[in-house]
C-alpha positions in Angstrom: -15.1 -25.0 1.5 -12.4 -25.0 3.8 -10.6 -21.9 5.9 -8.5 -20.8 8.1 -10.5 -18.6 10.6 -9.6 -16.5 13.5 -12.5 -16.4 16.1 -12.0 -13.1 18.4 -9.0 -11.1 19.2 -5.9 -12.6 20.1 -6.6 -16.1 18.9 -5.3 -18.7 16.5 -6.6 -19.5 13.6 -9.0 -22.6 13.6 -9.4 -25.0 10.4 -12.8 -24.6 9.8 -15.3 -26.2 6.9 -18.1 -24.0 5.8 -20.7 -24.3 3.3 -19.6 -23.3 -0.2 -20.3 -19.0 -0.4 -23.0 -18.0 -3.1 -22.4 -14.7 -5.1 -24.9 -12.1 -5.0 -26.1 -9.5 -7.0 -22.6 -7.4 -8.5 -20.4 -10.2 -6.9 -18.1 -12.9 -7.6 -17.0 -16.3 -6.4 -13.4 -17.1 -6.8 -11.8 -20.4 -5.7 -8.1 -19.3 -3.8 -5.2 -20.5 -5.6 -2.7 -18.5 -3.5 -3.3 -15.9 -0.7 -0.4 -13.4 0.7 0.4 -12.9 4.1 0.5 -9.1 5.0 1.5 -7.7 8.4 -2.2 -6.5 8.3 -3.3 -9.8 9.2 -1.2 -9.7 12.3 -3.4 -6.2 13.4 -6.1 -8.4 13.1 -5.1 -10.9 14.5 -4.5 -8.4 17.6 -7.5 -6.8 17.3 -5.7 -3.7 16.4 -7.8 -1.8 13.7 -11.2 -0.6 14.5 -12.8 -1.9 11.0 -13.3 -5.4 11.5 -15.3 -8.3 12.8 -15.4 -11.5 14.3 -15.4 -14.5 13.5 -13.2 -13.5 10.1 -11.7 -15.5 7.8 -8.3 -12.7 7.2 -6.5 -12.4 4.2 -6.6 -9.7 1.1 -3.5 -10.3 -1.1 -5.9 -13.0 -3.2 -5.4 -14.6 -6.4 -7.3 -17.0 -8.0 -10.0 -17.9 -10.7 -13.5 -17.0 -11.0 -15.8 -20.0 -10.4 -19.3 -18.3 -10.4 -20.7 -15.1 -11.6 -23.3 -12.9 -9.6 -26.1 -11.3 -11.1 -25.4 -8.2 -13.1 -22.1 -8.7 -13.3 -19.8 -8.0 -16.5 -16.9 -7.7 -18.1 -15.4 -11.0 -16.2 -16.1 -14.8 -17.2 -15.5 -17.5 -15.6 -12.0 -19.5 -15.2 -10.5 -15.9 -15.6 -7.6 -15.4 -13.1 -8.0 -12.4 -11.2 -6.3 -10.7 -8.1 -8.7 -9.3 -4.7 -7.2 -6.8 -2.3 -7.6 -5.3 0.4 -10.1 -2.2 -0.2 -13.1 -5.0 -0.9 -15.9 -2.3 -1.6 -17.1 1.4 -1.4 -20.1 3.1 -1.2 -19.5 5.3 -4.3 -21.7 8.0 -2.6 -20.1 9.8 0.1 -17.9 12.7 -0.3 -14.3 10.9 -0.9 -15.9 8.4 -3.6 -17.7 11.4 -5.5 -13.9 13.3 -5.4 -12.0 10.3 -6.7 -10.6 9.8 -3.8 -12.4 6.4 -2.9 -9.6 5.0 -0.5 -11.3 7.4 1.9 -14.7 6.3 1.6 -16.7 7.0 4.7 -18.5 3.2 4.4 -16.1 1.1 2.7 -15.1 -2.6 3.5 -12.2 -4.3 4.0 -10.7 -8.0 2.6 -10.1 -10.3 5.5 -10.8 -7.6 7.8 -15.1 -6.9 7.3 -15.4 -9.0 4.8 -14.4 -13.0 5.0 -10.5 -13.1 3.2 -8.6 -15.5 1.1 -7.4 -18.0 4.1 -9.9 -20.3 2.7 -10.5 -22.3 -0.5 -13.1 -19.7 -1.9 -13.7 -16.0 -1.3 -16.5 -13.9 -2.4 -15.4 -10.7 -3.9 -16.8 -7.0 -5.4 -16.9 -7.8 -9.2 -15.8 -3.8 -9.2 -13.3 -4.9 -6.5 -11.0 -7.5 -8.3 -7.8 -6.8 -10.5 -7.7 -9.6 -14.1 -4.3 -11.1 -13.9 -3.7 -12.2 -16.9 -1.6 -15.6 -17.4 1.8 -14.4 -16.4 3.6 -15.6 -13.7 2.7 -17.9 -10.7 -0.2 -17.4 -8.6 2.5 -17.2 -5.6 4.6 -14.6 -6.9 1.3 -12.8 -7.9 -0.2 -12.9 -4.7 2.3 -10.1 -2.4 1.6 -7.8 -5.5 -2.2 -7.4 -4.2 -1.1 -5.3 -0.9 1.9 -5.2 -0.7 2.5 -3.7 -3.6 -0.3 -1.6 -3.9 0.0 0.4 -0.7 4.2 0.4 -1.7 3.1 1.9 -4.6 0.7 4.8 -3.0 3.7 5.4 -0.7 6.0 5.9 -3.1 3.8 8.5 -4.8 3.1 10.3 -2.1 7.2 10.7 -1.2 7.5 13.2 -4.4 10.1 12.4 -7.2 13.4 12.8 -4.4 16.4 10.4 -5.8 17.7 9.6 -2.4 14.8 7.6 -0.9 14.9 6.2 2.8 12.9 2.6 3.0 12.3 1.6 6.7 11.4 -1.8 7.6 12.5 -4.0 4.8 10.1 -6.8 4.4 7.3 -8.0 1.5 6.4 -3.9 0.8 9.9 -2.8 0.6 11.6 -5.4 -1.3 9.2 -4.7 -4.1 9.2 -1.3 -4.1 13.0 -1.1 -3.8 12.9 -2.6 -7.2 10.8 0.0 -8.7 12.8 2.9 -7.1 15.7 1.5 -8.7 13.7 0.8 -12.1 13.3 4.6 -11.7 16.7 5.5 -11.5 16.6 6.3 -7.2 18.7 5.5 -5.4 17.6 3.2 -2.1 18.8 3.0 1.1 17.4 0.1 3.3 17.0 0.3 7.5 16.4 -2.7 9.2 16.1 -4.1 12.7 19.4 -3.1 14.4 21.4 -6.2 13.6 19.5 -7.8 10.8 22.2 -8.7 8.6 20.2 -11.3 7.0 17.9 -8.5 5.8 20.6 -5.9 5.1 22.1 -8.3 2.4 18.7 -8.8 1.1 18.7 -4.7 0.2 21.7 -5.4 -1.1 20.9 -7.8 -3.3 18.0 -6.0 -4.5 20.1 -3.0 -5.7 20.1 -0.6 -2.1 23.0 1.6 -2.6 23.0 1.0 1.4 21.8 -1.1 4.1 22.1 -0.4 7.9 19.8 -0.6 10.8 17.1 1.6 11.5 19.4 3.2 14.9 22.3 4.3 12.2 22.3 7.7 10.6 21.9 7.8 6.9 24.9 8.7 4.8 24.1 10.9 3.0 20.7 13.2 3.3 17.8 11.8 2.0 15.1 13.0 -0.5 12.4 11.1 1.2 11.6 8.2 3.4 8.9 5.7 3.9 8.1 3.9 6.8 6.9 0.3 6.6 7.6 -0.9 10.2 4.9 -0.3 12.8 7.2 1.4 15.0 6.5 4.9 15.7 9.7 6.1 17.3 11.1 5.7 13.3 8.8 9.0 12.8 11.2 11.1 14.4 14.7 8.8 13.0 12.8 9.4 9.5 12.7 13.1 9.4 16.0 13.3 10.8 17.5 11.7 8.0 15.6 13.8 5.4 16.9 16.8 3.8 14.9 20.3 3.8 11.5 19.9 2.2 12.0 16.0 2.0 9.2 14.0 2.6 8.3 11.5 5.2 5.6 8.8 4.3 4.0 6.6 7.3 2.9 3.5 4.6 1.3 1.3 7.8 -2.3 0.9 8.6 -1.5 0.4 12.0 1.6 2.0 14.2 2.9 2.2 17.5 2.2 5.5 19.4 4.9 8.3 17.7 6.9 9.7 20.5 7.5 13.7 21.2 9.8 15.0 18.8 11.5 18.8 19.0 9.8 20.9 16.2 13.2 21.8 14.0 12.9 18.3 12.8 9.5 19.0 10.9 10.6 22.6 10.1 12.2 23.7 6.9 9.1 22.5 4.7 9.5 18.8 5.7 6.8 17.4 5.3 5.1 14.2 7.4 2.1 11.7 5.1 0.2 9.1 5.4 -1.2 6.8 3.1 -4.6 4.8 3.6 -5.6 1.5 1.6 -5.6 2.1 -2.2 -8.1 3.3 -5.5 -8.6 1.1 -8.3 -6.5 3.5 -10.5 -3.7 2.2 -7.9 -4.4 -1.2 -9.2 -4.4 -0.9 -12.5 -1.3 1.4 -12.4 0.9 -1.0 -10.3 0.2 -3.8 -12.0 0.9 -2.1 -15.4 4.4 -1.2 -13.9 5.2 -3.9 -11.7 4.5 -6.2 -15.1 6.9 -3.6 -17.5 9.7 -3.5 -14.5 9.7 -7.2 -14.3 9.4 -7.2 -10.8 10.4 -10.5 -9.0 8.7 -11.1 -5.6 10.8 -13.7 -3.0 8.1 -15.9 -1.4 7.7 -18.1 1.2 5.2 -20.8 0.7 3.0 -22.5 3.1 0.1 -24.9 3.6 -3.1 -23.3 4.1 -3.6 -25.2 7.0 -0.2 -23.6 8.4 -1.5 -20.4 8.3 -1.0 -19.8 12.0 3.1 -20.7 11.4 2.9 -18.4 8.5 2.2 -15.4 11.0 4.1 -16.3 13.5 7.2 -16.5 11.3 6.3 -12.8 10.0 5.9 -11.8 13.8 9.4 -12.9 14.4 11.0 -11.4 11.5 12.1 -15.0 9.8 12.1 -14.5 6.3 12.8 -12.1 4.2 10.2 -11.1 0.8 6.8 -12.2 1.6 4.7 -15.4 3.0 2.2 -16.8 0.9 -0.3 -19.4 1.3 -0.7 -21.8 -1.5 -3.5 -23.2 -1.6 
C-alpha cells in the first residue's frame, strides 16, 4: 500500500509504500476511498497531544470498503462501505467504559494519532470501531462527517437546548453543525477570524442569523456558545457573550493556554465544558440525524499525495467547509 506518513514532530509528510496491513483477531481491513482532513492532524503534526506516536500514518475521518475480515469478526462483510473515526478502540474495562462513558477510557487508542490513519490506501480498523455507511452519498462528502461531525455533535449536546447559540471558529465542525442548529429551529451566530469575510458569508449562506469576527460583541445575548478555534483567549469572549446560566463548550482537543479572566464572567450559573473524542451511541446518533437533516458538507478535494498542501491550506485558513483526500 501506499501512504502519506509523518515521521517525528514537526515534519512533512513523506510518500511512503508499505506492505499491505493484515487484520487480526476482531479487526478489519478497509481500502481508503476518501480520508478528511481535521485540524487534529495539524496537533499532530506539531506534536501537540500527548497520545501519539511516531512514525504515524495521521488521519481518522475515513471512509471506505471493507477488503478483508479478521477473525471473529461479525456483523460486517466484505465490499460494505463503512466510515473509521477517530476513537479507534477502548479497553471496555476500566471505570469510564463500565459507566458508558467510553470516550473517557483510561487505555483507549486514537485513529491517525496511536494507531496508523487513513492517509494511506488501506487502514486497519476495530471491527467494534467502524460506522456502515450505507450507499448514500459520495465518499467525499461522507468523509468530514467522521470527526467533524461527531465531536460537533457532542458539543452541541453538551451546550443544553439554548436557541441563541454562539459558534466560534467557522470551519469543517461548524458549518455542519450550523446546519443542524438551524434544522432544530436555533438560531446561529457565526465568529470568525477578525476580517474573514470570506467565511462570514459562508455563515451566511448556511443560514447564521449573523456573522462577525470573533473581536465583535454579539448582538444579542446568547444561549450558549461553542468554541472550535484553538484559541484560548475566545474562553473569556465566549462567556462574555453568554447570558446567565448559558453554557460555554471548548469542542477542541487541543487549545492554546486560556488567559486570566475576572470571576463575574463565570458567575451567575455560567457554566464552562469540554468535550473529549466521541461513544459509539455518538456515531450512530449523528449519522441518523445528519442523514434525516440532509446535511450537505462543502469539500475540498485533494490528491493523496498532496496531503502536505492539504494541511497547510487548513493552517492558513484557505478554504472554507472541509479538505478531504480522495484517494
Amino acid at each position: 500500500m501506499h501512504a502519506m506518513r509523518l515521521p517525528r514532530p514537526g515534519a512533512g509528510l513523506v510518500w511512503t509504500e508499505l506492505p499491505d496491513p493484515e487484520p487480526q483477531q476482531g479487526e478489519v481491513r478497509v481500502r481508503v476511498c476518501a480520508c478528511g482532513v481535521c485540524r487534529t492532524d495539524l496537533h499532530v503534526q506539531d506534536g501537540e497531544l500527548a497520545a501519539q506516536r511516531y512514525p504515524i500514518i495521521p488521519g481518522h475521518e475515513i471512509v471506505g470498503r471493507i477488503d478483508r475480515l479478521g477473525r471473529g469478526v461479525t456483523g460486517l462483510e466484505e465490499g460494505q462501505r463503512v466510515g473509521i473515526p477517530w476513537l479507534g478502540h477502548t479497553c471496555g474495562n476500566c471505570f469510564y467504559c463500565r459507566s458508558g462513558r467510553e470516550n473517557l477510557c483510561d487505555h483507549p487508542e486514537f485513529t491517525g494519532a496511536t494507531r496508523d490513519g487513513g492517509y494511506a490506501t488501506a487502514a486497519i480498523a476495530d471491527a467494534r470501531y467502524v460506522f456502515p455507511l450505507g450507499e448514500a452519498g459520495e465518499d467525499a462528502a461522507l468523509a468530514p462527517l467522521l470527526c467533524a461531525g461527531l465531536i460537533g455533535w457532542r458539543a452541541l449536546s453538551a451546550a443544553g437546548e439554548g436557541r441563541r447559540l454562539g459558534l466560534y471558529g467557522f470551519g469543517a465542525a461548524a458549518h455542519i453543525i450550523a446546519q443542524l442548529a438551524r434544522a432544530q429551529g436555533r438560531s446561529v451566530f457565526a465568529f470568525t477570524r477578525p476580517g474573514d469575510e470570506a467565511a462570514q458569508e459562508f455563515a451566511r449562506s448556511l443560514g447564521a442569523c449573523w456573522a462577525g469576527g470573533s473581536d465583535q460583541a454579539a448582538p444579542e445575548p446568547l444561549d450558549a456558545a461553542i468554541i472550535f478555534a484553538s484559541v484560548g483567549a475566545l474562553v473569556p469572549a465566549a462567556l462574555s457573550a453568554v447570558r446567565k446560566g448559558g453554557i460555554v463548550v471548548c469542542a477542541g482537543i487541543h487549545m492554546s493556554d486560556i488567559p486570566a479572566f475576572p470571576y463575574r464572567l463565570l458567575w451567575e450559573e455560567r457554566q464552562l465544558r469540554s468535550v473529549a473524542n466521541l461513544t459509539r451511541q455518538d456515531g450512530l446518533d449523528f449519522l441518523r440525524a445528519a442523514a434525516h437533516h440532509k446535511i450537505v458538507t462543502h469539500v475540498r478535494p485533494y490528491a493523496l499525495r498532496d496531503a502536505n498542501q492539504a494541511l497547510a491550506d487548513l493552517r492558513a485558513g484557505a478554504f472554507s467547509g472541509a479538505a478531504v483526500l480522495k484517494v
